[in-house]
C-alpha positions as CSV (number, residue, x, y, z in Angstrom):
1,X,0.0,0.0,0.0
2,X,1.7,3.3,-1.2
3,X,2.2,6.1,1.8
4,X,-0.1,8.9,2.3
5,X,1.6,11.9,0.4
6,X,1.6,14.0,3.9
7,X,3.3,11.2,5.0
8,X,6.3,11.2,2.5
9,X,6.6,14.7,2.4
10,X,6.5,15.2,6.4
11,X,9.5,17.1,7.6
12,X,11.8,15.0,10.0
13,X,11.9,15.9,13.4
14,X,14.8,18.0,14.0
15,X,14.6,20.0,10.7
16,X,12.8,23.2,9.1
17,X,11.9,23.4,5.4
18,X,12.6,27.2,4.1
19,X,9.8,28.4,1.6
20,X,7.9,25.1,2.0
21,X,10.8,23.9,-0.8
22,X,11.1,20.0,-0.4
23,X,15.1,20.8,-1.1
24,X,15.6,23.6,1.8
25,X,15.7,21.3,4.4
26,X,17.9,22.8,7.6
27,X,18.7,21.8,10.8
28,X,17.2,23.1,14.2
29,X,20.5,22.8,15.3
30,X,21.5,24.8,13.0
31,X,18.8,27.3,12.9
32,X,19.8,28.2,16.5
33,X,23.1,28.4,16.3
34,X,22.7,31.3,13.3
35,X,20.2,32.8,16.0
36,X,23.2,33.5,18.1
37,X,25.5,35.0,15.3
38,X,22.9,37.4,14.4
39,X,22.7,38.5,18.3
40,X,26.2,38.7,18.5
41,X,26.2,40.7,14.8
42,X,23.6,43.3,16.3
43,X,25.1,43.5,19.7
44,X,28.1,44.9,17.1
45,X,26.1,47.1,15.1
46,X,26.2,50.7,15.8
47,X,23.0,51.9,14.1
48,X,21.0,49.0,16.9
49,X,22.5,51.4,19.7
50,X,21.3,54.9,17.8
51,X,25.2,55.7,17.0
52,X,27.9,56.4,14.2
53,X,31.5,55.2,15.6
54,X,33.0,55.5,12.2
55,X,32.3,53.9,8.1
56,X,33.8,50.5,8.7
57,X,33.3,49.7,12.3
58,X,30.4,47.5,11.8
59,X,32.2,45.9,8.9
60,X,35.6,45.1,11.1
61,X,33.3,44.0,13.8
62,X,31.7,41.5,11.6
63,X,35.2,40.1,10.5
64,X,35.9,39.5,14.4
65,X,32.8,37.7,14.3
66,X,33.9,35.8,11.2
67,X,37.1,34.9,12.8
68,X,35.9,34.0,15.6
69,X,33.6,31.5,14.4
70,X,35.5,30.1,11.7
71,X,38.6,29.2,13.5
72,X,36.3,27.6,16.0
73,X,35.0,25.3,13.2
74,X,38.5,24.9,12.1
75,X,39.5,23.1,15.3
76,X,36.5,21.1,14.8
77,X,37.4,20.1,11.9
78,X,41.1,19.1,12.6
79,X,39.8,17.4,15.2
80,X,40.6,13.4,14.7
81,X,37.5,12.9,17.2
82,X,35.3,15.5,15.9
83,X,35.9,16.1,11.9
84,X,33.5,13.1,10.9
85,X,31.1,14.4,13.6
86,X,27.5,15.3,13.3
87,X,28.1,18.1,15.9
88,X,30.4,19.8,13.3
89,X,28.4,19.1,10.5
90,X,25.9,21.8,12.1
91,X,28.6,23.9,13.0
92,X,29.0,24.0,8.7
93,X,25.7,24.0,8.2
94,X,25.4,27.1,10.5
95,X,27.9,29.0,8.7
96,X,26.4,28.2,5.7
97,X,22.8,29.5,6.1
98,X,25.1,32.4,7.7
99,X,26.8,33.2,4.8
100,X,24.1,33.6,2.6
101,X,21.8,35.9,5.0
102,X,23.9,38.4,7.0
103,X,25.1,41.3,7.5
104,X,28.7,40.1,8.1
105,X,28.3,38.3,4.2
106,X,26.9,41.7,3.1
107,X,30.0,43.3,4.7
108,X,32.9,41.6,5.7
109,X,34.5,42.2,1.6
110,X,33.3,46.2,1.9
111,X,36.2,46.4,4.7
112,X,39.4,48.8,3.7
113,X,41.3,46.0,4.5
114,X,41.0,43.7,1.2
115,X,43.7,41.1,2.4
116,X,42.1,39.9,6.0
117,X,38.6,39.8,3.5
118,X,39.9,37.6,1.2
119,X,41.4,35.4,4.5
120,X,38.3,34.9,5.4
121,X,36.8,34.3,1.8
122,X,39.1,31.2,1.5
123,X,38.4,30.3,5.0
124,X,35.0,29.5,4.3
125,X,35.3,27.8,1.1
126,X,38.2,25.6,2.1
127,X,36.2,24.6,5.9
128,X,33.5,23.5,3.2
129,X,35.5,21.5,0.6
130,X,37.7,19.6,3.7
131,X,34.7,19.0,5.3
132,X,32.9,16.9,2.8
133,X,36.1,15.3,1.6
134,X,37.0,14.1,5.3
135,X,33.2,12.8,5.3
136,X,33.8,11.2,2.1
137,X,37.3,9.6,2.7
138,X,35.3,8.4,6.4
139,X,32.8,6.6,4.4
140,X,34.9,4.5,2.3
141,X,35.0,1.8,0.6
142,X,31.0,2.9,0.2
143,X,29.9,6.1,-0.9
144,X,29.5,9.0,0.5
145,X,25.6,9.2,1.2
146,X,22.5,11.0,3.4
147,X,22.8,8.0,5.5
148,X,26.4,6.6,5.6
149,X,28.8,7.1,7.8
150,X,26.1,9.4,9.6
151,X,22.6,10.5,9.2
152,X,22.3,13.2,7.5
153,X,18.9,14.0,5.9
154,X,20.1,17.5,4.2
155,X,23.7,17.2,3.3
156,X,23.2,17.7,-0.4
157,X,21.4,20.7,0.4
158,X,23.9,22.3,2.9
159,X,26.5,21.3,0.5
160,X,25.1,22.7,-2.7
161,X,24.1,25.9,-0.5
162,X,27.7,26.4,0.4
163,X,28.7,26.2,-3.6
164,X,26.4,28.8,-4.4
165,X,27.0,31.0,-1.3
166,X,30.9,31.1,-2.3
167,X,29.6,32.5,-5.5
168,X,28.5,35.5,-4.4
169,X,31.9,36.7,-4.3
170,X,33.0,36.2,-7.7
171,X,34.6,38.9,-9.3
172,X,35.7,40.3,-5.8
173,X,39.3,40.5,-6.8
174,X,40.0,37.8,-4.2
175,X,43.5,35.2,-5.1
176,X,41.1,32.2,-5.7
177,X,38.4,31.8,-8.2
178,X,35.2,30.8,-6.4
179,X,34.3,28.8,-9.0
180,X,37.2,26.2,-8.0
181,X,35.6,25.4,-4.8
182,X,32.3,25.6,-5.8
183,X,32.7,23.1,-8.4
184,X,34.7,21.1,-6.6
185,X,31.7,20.1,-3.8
186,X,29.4,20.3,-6.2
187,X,31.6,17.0,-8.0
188,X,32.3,15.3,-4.8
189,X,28.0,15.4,-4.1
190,X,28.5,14.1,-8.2
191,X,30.2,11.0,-7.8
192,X,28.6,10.1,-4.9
193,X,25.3,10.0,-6.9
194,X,24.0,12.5,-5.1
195,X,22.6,15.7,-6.9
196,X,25.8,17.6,-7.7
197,X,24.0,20.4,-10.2
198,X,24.3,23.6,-9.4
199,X,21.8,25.5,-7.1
200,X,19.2,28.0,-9.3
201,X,19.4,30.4,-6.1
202,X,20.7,30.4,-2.5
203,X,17.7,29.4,-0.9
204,X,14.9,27.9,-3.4
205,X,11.2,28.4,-3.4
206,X,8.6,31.2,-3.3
207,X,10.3,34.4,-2.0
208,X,9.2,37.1,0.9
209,X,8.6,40.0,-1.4
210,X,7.6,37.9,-4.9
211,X,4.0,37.5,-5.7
212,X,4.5,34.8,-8.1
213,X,5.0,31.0,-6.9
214,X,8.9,30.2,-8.1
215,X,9.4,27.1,-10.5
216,X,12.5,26.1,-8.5
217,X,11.1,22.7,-7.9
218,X,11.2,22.0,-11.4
219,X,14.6,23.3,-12.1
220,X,15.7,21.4,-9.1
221,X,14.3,18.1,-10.3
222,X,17.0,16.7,-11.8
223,X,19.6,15.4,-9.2
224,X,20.9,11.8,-8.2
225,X,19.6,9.4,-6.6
226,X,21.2,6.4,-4.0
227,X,19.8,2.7,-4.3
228,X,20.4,2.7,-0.1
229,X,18.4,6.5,0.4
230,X,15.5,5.9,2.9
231,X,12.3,7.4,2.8
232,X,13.3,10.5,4.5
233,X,16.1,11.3,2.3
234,X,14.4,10.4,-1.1
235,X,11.0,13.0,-0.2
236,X,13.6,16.0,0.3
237,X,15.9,15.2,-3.0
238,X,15.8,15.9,-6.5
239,X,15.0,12.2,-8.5
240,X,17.1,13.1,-11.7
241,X,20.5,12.5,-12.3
242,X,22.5,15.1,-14.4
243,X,26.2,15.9,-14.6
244,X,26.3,19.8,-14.3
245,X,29.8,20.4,-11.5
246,X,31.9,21.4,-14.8
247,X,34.4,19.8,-12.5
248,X,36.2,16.5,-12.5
249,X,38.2,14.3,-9.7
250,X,41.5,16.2,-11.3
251,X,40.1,19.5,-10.3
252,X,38.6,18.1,-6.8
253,X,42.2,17.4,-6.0
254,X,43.3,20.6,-7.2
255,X,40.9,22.3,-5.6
256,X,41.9,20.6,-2.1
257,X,45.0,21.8,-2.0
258,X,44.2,25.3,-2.8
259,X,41.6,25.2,-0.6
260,X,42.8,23.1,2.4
261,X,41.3,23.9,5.9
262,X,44.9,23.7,7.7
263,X,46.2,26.2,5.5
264,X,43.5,28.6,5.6
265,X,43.1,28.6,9.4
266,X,46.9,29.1,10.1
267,X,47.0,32.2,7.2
268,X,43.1,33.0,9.8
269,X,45.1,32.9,12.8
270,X,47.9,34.5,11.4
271,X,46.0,37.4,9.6
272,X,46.5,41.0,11.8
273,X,42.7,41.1,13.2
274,X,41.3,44.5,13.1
275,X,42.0,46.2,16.5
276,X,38.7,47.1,18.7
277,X,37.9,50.5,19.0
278,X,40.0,52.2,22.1
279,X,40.7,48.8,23.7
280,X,36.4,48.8,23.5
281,X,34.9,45.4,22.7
282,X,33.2,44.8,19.5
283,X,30.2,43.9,21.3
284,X,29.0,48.0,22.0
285,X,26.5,45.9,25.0
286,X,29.4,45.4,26.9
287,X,30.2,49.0,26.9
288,X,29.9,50.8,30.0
289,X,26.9,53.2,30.0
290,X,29.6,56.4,30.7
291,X,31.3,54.7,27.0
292,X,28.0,54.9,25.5
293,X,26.7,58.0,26.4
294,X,29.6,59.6,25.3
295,X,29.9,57.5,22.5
296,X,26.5,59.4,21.5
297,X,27.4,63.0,22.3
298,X,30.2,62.5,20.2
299,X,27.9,61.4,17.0
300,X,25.8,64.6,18.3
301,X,28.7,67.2,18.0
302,X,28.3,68.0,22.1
303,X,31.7,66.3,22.7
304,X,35.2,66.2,20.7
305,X,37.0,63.2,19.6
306,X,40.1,64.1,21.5
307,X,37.6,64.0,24.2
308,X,36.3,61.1,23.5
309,X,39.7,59.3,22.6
310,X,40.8,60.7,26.1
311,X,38.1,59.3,28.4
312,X,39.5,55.8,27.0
């Protein structure tokens, strides 16, 4: 007896669909865990606290944030206990949803500092790309899958997500071509037979502000398909199967030595972080309310800079 179409469709506990898009499947985990980025993004943002500090502070306060995060991943994902872990799966996932809505993505390459941006570029790209090929390499001699070695219902999405997210930042003037990286998890998804085509958008469906309902579930359907995919798995995928990474195993291994975590989280660590304002932290809600107030009659024109420099 075939299963009631609510049935198939249901999303797994655990998980939000974006847009009511079978494909945009995310983590609760996940979801929470950007929650706390975007409090910590508007604790940093002067405008939330009714002040101007100066053009770039909430850009360079972003970056901190970026750094932050990302090395904290990068441990993660060196990590001989923890790289093949769900726990920082999420962690990628997170960053990934991240990257594609937030201010810090809208900002962090705006910065006057165009070599610590493009640090943090390759950061993300290269956590990505050794993320799914330590997942892959963990799941040998099978494929990599939804289900094997762990259980996870949305990693074509979160993967493909991150391909397109990189994108954005194409013609940047960063060293690396996005397109190298992006391709390059999009190929791995490929011969995994899983669905390595390239997203339409960053996050598929029927937007906020459109009136119209999006085809996106069309242009999604043609991805790959496992013989081993579970229910779950197979009611959240694409049931095609279409070469479109314009990559091959040559360029994956290219790719993953350009874009190696190791290497991008010692150039991370390395990279002169942005120094907080006056010894002040980033985070303007852990300035004192003598800081802020004069914070704000400096904006106002009721206090001078040297004045303001001085009280630090």
């Amino acid at each position: 007896m075939p299963r009631a179409k609510d049935a198939v469709t249901a999303i797994p506990d655990g998980f939000i669909q974006i847009n009511d898009h079978p494909a945009e499947l995310w983590s609760q985990v996940a979801f929470d865990r950007v929650e706390g980025l975007h409090d910590e993004e508007r604790n940093r943002d002067p405008d939330a606290h009714d002040m101007y500090i100066y053009n770039d502070y909430f850009g360079y306060a972003c970056c901190d944030l970026l750094k932050r995060e990302m090395l904290a991943i990068g441990k993660l994902v060196a990590s001989k206990k923890e790289k093949h872990t769900l726990a920082t799966f999420h962690r990628i996932e997170a960053l990934t949803l991240y990257m594609c809505h937030s201010g810090a993505a809208d900002t962090f390459h705006t910065i006057d500092d165009g070599e610590f941006a493009d640090v943090l570029y390759t950061a993300f790209g290269s956590l990505c790309l050794t993320y799914i090929l330590n997942l892959e390499s963990a799941a040998k001699p099978q494929k990599l899958s939804p289900t094997h070695p762990l259980d996870i219902l949305n990693l074509e999405n979160v993967i493909r997500t991150a391909a397109k997210a990189i994108m954005q930042f194409a013609d940047m003037g960063f060293e690396n071509e996005p397109n190298e990286v992006s391709d390059a998890m999009l190929r791995v998804l490929e011969r995994n037979d899983m669905n390595g085509t390239p997203k339409e958008k960053l996050i598929l469906g029927k937007s906020a502000d459109s009136d119209d309902e999006d085809d996106d579930a069309d242009k999604e359907n043609e991805g790959g398909e496992g013989e081993d995919d579970d229910e779950r798995v197979k009611s959240h995928r694409p049931k095609k199967k279409a070469r479109r990474s314009g990559a091959d195993d040559v360029d994956v291994r290219d790719a993953a030595k350009t874009w190696k975590a190791s290497k991008a989280m010692k150039a991370l660590r390395e990279a002169e972080a942005p120094f907080e304002f006056y010894g002040r932290p980033w985070d303007i809600t852990k300035w004192t309310k003598e800081e802020m107030d004069r914070e704000k009659a400096r904006f106002a024109g009721t206090l001078s800079d040297d004045n303001a420099v001085g009280f630090i």
